[in-house]
N, C-alpha and C positions, 0 to 999 in steps of 0.2 A: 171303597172310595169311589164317588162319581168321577166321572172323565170329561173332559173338556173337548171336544172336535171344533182344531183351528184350520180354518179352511181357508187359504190364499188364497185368491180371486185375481190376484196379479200370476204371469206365468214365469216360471224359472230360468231366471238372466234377463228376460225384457221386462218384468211387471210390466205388459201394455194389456190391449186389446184382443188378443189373440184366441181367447176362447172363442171367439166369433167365426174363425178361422173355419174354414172346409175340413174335413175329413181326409185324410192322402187317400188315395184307393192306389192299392198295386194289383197287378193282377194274378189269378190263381196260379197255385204253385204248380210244377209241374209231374205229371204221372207217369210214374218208374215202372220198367218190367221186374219189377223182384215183388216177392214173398212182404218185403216190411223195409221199412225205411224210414227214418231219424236224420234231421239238418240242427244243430246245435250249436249257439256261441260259446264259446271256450270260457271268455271272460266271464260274462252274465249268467253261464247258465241255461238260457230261455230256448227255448226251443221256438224252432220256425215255424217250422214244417216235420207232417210226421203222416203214416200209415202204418196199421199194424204194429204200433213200435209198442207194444207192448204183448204181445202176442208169441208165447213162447217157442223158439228154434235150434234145432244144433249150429253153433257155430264154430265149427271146425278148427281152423288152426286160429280163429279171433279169442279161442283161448289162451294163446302164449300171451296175449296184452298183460293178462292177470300173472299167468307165469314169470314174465319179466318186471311188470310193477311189485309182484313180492321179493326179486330178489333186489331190487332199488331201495325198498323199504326196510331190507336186512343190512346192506349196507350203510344208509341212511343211520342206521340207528347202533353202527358199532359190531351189528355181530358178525359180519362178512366183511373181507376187504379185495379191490377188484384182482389182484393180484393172488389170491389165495387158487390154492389148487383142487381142483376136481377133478373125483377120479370116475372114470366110464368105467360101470360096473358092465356083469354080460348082460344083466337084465337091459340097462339103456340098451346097448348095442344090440339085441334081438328083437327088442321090441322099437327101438326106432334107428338102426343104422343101416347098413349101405345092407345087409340081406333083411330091410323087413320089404320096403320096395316103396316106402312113404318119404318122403321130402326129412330131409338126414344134414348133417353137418359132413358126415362121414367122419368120425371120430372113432379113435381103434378103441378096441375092446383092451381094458384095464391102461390104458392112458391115463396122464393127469393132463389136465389143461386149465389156465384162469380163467378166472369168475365171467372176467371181461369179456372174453376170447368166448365163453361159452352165451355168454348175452347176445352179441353179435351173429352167433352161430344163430341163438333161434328166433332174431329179430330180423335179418336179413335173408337167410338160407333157411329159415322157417324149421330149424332143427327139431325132427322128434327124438334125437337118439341126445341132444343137447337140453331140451327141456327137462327128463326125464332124471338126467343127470344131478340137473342143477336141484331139483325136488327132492331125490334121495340126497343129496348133499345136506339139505335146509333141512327135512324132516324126517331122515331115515326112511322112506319108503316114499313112492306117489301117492298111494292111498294116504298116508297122514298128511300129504303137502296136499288133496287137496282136501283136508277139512279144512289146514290153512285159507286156503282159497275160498272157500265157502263164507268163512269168518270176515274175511277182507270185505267179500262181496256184500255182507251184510252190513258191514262198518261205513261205506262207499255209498248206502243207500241203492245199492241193487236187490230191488226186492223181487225179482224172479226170477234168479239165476241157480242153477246149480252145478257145480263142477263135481266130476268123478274121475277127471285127469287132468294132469298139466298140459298135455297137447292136445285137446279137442278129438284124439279120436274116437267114432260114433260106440257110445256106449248110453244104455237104458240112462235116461232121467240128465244127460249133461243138456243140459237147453238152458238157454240165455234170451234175452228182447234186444231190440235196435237200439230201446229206450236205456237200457242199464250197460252197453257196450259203448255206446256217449257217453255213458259219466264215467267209466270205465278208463275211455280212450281220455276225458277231460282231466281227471286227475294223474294221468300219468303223464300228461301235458305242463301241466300247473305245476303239482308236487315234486316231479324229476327231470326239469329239464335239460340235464347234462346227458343222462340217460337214453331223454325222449331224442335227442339230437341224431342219434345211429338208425333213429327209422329214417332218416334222408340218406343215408348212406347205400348207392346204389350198387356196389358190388362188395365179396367179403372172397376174401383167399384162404385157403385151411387144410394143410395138409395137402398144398400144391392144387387143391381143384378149386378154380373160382367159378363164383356164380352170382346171378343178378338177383338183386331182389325183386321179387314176384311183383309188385303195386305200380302197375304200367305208368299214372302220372304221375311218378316221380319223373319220369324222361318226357313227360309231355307240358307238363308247367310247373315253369319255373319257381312257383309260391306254392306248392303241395311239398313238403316235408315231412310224410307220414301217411298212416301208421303198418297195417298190416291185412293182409290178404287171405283167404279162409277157402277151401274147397274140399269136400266128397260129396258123394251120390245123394247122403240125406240131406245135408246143406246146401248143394248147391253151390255156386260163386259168390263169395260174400267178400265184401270189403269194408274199410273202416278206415276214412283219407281225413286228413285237415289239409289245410291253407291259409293261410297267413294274407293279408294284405293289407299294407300299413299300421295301423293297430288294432284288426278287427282278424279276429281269427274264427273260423267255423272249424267243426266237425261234421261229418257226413257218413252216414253207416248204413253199408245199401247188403240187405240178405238175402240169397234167394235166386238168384238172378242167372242164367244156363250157359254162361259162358267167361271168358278173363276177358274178351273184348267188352262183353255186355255192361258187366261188374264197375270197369272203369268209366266207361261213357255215361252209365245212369247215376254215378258218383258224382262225374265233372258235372252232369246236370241239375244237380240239387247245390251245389257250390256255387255253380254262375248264377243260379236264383236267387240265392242269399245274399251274394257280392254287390248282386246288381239294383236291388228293392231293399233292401235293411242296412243299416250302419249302428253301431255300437258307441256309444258316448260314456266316460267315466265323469260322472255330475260331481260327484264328492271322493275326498279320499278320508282315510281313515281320520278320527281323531279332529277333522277339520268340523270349523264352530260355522251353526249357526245362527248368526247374527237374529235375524229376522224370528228368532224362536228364542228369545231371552225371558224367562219366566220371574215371575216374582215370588221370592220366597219369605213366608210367615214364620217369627219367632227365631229368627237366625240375625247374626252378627253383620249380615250383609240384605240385601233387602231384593236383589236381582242374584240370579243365575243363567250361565251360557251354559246353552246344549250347543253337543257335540256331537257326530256318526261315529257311531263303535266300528264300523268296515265299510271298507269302500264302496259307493254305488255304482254299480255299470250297468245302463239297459242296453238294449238290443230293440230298435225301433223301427219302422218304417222310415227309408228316405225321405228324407222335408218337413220330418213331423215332430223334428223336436221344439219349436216357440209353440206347437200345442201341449207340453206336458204342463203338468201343475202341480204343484206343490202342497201337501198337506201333514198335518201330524197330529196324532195325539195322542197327548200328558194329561199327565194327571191333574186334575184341575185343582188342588190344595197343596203345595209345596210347603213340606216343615222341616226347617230344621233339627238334628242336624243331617247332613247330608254330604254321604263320602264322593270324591272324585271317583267318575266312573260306575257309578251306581245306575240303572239302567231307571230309566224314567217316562219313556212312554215310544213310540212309533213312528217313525216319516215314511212317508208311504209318496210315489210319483203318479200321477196320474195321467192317459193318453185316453179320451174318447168313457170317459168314464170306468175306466178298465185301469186297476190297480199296474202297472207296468213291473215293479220294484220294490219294498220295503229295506229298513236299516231299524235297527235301534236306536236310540237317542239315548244319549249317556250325560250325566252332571261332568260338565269342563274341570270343575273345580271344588274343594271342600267347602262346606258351611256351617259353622261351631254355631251352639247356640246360643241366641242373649242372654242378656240379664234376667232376671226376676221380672222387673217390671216392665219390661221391651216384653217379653213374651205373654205379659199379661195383657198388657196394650194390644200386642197383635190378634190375642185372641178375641178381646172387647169389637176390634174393628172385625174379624172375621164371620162375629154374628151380624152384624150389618151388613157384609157382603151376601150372608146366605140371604137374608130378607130381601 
């Protein structure tokens, strides 16, 4: 079926003049001492600013992110509950407790402890002997939890990851991108946020010994609540922070980088760039009609139909540059009845500078039975005139 390209010439909320408008220009973003680094909106998606973010790395302990989003997603789904007991086998405790000499919860060997208590342990105290735990608990061994991992990674749309533990440590073939620990860090944001709430949590007590959490700007600003900190020899200082301000949230995933000073200060600097030159607008929400896209439908009981957004639209733009967006879509240029509520029907797409910013689906508002006999025959008479 031919397609129809409806292009509004008016722009989105003012229909005036605006395409006439200047171009924003911000200026170039800023260059980090690390290996690769990713600035990401939470809401949208879109990515800012990037180097190397696709360029495969070890990331050290930035693999508990995956470790603690699967057991979110076990509980989520009925098969864990936070209260359920885990026991530290010797394997956790040798391989990551208080004598392997790696960042521990310090959990005794053959101990039980909860789900919770052990999440806590490797989102804030960055537990290897807590990780390891909680993976032979889910899968019977690390090695199966992390084919788990592997699978998630896949399902997440992390196309260049591969884990071979739950704790990051350096083993052949575990390497991950900037680019796939953003959507990593994004959906454990989105998907758990009761969960994601304990990466702000700056100290954890356990078995009498407290300790802070490692991600220095949590104690340096106020609006970083999250995520988690990463370091050996072959990785490097890696971090992976959000920030929150008012309703624009980034991520920021800085690898590579030779020190926990470095890690934090070239984080905070890919955040205040984003903060300070881009802002986030949500245009539509779900299910919400667009008026201005009501199509005519042939051979049906009714003779108009209202499209709708199948999900919510959020760009991620240049400051001052939203009366330059624009508005476009497109359907299919013959609408027949019948036609079920919810049926996907053609494309809106936002435009900035000629550069797609966004797309949504367009969905039918409503059902469309179809006429009669000779209503349908009629429509069809007038539709050879329209083709002519």
């Amino acid at each position: 079926m031919s397609r129809l390209q409806l292009a509004f010439s008016a722009l989105l909320f003012c229909l005036t003049a605006a395409t006439q408008a200047a171009q924003v220009i911000i200026p170039a973003p800023p260059e980090l001492a690390a290996k690769a680094w990713v600035l990401m909106d939470a809401d949208s998606g879109e990515v800012l600013v990037e180097y190397n973010a696709d360029q495969q790395l070890p990331p050290a302990s930035l693999t508990k992110i995956m470790t603690t989003f699967i057991v979110s997603e076990e509980i989520m789904e009925g098969r864990l509950k936070e209260q359920d007991l885990v026991r530290v086998s010797d394997n956790a405790w040798r391989k990551g407790g208080s004598a392997s000499g790696s960042s521990t919860m310090f959990l005794k060997p053959r101990s039980e402890v909860s789900v919770i208590d052990m999440l806590r342990g490797v989102i804030i105290q960055s537990g290897n002997d807590a990780s390891i735990a909680l993976a032979e608990h889910i899968s019977g061994s690390e090695e199966a939890f992390a084919d788990v991992m592997n699978q998630v990674a896949q399902l997440l749309g992390m196309q260049n990851t591969n884990f071979e533990n739950a704790t990051g440590w350096p083993a052949e073939g575990h390497l991950t991108t900037a680019r796939d620990l953003a959507i990593l860090a994004r959906a454990t944001i989105n998907d758990h946020p009761d969960h994601y709430a304990i990466y702000a949590e700056k100290y954890y007590k356990h078995n009498g010994i407290n300790q802070p959490n490692r991600n220095k700007l949590l104690f340096r600003n106020k609006f970083v609540d999250g995520l988690k900190t990463g370091h050996t020899k072959e990785a490097g200082y890696c971090l992976v922070a959000s920030e929150k301000r008012n309703d624009m949230r980034l991520i920021s995933v800085v690898l590579g980088t030779k020190s926990t000073e470095a890690r934090a200060t070239e984080s905070q600097k890919l955040l205040a760039y984003g903060f300070r030159y881009y802002e986030t607008h949500k245009l539509y929400s779900k299910g919400q009609l667009v008026p201005e896209l009501q199509q005519r439908v042939w051979g049906g009981e009714q003779e108009s139909l209202d499209m709708m957004i199948a999900s919510d639209v959020v760009a991620t733009i240049p400051r001052g540059s939203r009366e330059q967006l624009s508005l476009e879509s497109e359907v299919d240029s013959v609408l027949k009845a019948p036609i079920s509520k919810g049926q996907e029907l053609g494309v809106l797409s936002l435009q900035l500078d000629g550069k797609t910013v966004v797309e949504a689906p367009l969905l039918a508002a409503n059902d469309v039975a179809e006429a009669g006999f000779f209503a349908r025959m009629w429509d069809e008479l007038m539709l050879m005139f329209e083709d002519e």
